[in-house]
N, C-alpha and C positions, 0 to 999 in steps of 0.2 A: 285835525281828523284823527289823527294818532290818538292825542291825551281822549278824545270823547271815546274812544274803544277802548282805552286802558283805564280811563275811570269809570266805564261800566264794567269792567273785571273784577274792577276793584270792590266795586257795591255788589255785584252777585257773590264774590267772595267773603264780606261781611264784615271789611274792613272797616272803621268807626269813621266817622268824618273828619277831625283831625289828622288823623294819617294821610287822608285822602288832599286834604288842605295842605299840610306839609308839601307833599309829595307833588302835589300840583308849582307851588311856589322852587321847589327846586328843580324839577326837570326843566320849569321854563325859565328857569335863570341857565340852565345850561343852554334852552334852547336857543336864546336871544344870543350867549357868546357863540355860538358854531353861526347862524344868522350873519352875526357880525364881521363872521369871518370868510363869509360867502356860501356859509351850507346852507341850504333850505331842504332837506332833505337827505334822509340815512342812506339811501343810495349811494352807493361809491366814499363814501366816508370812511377816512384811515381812523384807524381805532388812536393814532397819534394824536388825534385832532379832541378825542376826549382826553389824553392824555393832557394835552394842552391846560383843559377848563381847570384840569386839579393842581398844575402849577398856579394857574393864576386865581384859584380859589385860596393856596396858603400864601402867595405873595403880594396879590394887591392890595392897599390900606381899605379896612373898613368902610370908612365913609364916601371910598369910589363905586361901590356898591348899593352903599347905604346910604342916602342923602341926611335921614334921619339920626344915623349914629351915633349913639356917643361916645364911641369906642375911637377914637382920631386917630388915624394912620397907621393902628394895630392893624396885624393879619385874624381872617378868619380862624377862629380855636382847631385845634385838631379833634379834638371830639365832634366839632360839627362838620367837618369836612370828611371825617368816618358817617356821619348820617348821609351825606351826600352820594356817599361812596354805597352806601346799602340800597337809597331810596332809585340810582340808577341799574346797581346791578338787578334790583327785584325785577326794573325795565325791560332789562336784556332778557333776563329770561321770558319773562312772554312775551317777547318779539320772538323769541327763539324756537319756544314752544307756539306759538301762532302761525312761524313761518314766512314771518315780514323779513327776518335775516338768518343766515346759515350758522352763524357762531356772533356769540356773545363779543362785542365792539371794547367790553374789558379786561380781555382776554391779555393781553400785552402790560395792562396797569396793576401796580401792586398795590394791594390792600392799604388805605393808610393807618399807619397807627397811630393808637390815641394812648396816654396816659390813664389806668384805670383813676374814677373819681372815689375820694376819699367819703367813708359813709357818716355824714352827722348824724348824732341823735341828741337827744334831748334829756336829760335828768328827771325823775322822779317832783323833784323838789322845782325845780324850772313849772313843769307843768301845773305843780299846786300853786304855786304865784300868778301862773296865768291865768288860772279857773278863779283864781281870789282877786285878781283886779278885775274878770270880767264882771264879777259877781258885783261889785262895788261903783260900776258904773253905770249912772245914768241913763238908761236903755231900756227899751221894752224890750227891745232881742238879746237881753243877756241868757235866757233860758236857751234862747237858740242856738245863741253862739256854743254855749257850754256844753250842747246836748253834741252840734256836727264838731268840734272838737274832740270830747272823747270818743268818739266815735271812728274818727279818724285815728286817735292815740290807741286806743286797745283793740279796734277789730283792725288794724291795719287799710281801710279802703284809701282807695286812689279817691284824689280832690274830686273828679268827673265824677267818677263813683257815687260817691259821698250826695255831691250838688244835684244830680239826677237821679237820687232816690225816692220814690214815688211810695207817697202812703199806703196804698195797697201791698207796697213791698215789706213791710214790716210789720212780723208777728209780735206781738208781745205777749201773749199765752204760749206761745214756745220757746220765747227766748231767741229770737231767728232776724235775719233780717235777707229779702233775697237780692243779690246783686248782680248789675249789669255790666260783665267788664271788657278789658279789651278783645275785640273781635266775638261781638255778641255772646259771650261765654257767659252763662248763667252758671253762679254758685250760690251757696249758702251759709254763710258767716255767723258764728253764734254770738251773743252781746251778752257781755261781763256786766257784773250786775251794779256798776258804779254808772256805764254807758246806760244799761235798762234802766234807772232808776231817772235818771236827764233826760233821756228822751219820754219816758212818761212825764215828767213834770213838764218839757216842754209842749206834748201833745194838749194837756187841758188848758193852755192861753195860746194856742195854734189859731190860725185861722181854720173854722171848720170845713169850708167848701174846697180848700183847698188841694190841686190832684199833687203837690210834689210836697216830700217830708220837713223841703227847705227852701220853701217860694221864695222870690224877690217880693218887693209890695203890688206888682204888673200881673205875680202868681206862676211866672215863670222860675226855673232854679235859677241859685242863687248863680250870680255874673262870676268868674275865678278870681276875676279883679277885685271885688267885690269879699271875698273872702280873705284872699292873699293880704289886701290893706289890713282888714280887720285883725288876722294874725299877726299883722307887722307891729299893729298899733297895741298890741297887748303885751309883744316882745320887749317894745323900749319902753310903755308904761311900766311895765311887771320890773322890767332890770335884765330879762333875758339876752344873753350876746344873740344877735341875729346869724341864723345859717346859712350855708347859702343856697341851699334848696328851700329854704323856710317851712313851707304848709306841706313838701314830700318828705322832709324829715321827721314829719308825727307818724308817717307810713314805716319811714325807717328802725324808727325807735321800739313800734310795734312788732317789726317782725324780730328784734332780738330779743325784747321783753317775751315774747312769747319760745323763742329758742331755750330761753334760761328758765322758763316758766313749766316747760315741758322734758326738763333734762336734754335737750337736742333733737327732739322729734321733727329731723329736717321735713319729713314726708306730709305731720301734719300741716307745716307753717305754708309749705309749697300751694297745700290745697287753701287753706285758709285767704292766704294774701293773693289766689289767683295766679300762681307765676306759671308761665306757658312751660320753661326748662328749670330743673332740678339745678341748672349751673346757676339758676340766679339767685338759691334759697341759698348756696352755696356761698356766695360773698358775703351773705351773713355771718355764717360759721366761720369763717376765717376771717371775716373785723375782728367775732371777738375772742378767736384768739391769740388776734395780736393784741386785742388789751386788756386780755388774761395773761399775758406773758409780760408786756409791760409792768402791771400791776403786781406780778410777782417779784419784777428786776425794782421795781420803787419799794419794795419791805425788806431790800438786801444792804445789810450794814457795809457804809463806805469801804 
């Protein structure tokens, strides 16, 4: 009863459905540990008892969780256990703000911390060996691939983004494409004329009844899995070292290629790439320059 009130909060609010998916899969992984432990219910609940779930979220082996695992006897990452720690407190607050509880149940637990992640991008020269072994394979969707590739590489969109863009969303008499992104946030993304040029060539051997820019052959957008392979298989084809965000690194690459493209115009990149806070155009700026300072300590004589 809880999660059906919190997840129609969550859709009047205009959260995307993967959030909602997420969020679903971890509150009730907590809910089954408190369950287990005899709570069926927030009533009377020590806020210790959450405390609990986050010890045994960083110390029980993976695959006691996970049956599927392939991570054996590792603990859950601290970066995931920081989303666990977000996707409850969003919880408390609207219990809080609803008035199912008086104060926030994580009130008592500290924050965990996570190592920030290091940002991959991708070389100029990388990406031409991509585009030149797709070109070279055997494929009717090599146009395809080539067109939501740089598309991704120079307007920066997120992979959902990208797979769920709908024909009607892209102008090509203005150079425009409109985008749908997290938390129903409509923008307007302009296409570099190497992206315009791909996705016209892909548009006239398109399927024409088509409603999405990047169908599956069912007509539905393309599966993520579906794309991620196809990136992979171009990585080790091409010689490219694989990242380890793979297909969010063309995202990454984009939003510095465009910092360096603009002399630093953090304000335009923010708008461009969609980022909800100014802090996250910001870990751009300082990748690079830490390797702008790098790059200047490798031309310094022994």
């Amino acid at each position: 009863m809880l999660w059906e009130d919190y997840e129609r909060y969550l859709r009047v609010n205009g959260r995307a459905e993967s959030t909602i998916r997420s969020s679903k899969h971890r509150l009730f992984h907590m809910f089954d540990f408190l369950s287990a432990r005899g709570w069926h219910s927030l009533e009377g609940l020590p806020a210790s008892e959450i405390a609990e779930f986050f010890l045994y979220l960083r110390t029980a082996p993976a695959n006691l969780r996970n049956p599927h695992s392939k991570v054996k006897g590792h603990p859950i990452a601290p970066t995931t256990v920081l989303g666990y720690y977000r996707v409850i407190s969003a919880l408390m607050n609207y219990l809080v703000a609803q008035g199912y509880i008086k104060k926030s149940l994580l009130a008592g637990v500290k924050r965990p911390g996570a190592k920030p992640t290091l940002i991959e991008t991708y070389t100029d020269d990388e990406i031409r060996a991509g585009l030149k072994w797709i070109s070279k394979r055997k494929s009717s969707m090599n146009q395809r691939d080539i067109a939501l590739i740089l598309l991704m590489y120079q307007s920066g969109l997120r992979l959902t983004e990208a797979r769920t863009l709908k024909r009607s969303d892209l102008n090509l008499e203005d150079h425009i494409v409109k985008v749908l992104g997290k938390g129903n946030k409509r923008r307007i993304v302009p296409l570099r004329k190497r992206t315009y040029d791909a996705l016209k060539s892909w548009l006239l051997v398109a399927p024409k009844d088509a409603k999405y820019l990047f169908p599956s052959r069912y007509g539905r957008p393309m599966a993520k899995s579906t794309i991620w392979q196809m990136w992979k298989e171009v990585c080790i084809g091409a010689g490219i070292p694989l990242r380890k965000e793979l297909i969010h690194s063309l995202r990454h690459t984009a939003a510095c290629n465009l910092l360096k493209d603009t002399n630093g115009d953090v304000m335009l990149v923010k708008t461009v790439l969609g980022h909800s806070a100014i802090q996250t155009t910001m870990r751009y700026v300082e990748h690079m320059e830490v390797q702008r300072s790098l790059n200047r300590v490798r031309k310094l004589d022994p």
